[in-house]
N, C-alpha and C positions, 0 to 999 in steps of 0.2 A: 719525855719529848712530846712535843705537841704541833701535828703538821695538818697542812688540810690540803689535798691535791684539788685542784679546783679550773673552772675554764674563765676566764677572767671577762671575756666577753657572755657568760650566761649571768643574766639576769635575777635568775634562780639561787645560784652561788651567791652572788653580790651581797644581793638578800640575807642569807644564812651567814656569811662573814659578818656581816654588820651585827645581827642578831647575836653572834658570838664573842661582840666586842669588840668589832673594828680588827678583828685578828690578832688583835694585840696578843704577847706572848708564843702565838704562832707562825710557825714556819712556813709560809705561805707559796705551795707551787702551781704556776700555771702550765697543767700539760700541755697545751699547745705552745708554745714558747719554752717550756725546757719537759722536753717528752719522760715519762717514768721509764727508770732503765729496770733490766730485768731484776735485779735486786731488791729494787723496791715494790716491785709487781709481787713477788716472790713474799716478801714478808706481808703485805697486803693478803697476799692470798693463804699464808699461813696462818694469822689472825681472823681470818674472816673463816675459817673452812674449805673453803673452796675458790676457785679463779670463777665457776660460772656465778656464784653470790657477787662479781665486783661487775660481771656483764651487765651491761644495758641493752635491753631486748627494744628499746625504745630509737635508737639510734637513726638514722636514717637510712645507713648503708646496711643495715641490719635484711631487709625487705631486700633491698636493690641489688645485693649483692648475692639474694636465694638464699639466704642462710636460714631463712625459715620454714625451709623446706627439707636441713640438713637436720643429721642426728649428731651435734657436734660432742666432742671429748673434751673434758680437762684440756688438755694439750692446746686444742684447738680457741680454746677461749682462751690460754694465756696468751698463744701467739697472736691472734685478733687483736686483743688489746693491746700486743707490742707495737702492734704494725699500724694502728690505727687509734688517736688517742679519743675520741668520740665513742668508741665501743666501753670503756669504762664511766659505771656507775659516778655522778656525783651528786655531790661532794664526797669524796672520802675521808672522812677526819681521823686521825691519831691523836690520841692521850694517853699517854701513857699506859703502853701496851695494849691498849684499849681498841676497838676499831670501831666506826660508825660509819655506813653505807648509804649513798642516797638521799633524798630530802624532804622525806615524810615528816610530820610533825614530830610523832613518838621520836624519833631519830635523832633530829636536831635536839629536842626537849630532853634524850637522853645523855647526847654529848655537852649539852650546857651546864648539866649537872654534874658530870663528870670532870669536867673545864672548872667548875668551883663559879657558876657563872649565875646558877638560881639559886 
């Protein structure tokens, strides 16, 4: 399976699809328009280690909402990201069992190779 959760209005993303071949092959979801339910947060957060590795400390409500001043749980970062689709890292890509977090270069350069794409 090959998915990439993605916010269709970042810039960022667009970029990184394109880079990955126009998405072709993949299942392409935009969380704000169809939100990650917990099942898929869940295996997300299975493959990655942890739900705080899929948090964006970068977010906006991040700050605004004090949370950096909180000592959050597990718990607390999957529910954040339930509730709020901005708090999750992207791009999040799927290959096949695979996870890649985020949009650093290593990241992307590691899922393209993964995707059969370099």
């Amino acid at each position: 399976m090959k998915k990439i959760y993605h916010l269709s209005t970042c810039n960022t993303c667009q970029r990184i699809i394109k880079e990955l071949g126009e998405g072709k092959g993949f299942d392409l979801q935009d969380i704000k328009t169809s939100p990650i339910t917990e099942e898929q947060l869940d295996e997300m957060g299975r493959l990655s280690g942890s739900y705080e590795s899929l948090f964006s400390r970068r977010a906006r409500k991040y700050r605004a909402m004090g949370l950096h001043e909180q000592a959050l749980q597990e718990a607390d970062y999957k529910r954040l990201i339930l509730e709020e689709y901005t708090f999750l890292k992207r791009p999040v890509i799927l290959i096949d069992g695979q996870i890649f977090v985020g949009n650093t270069k290593k990241t992307i350069a590691e899922a393209a190779q993964a995707a059969g794409l370099s």
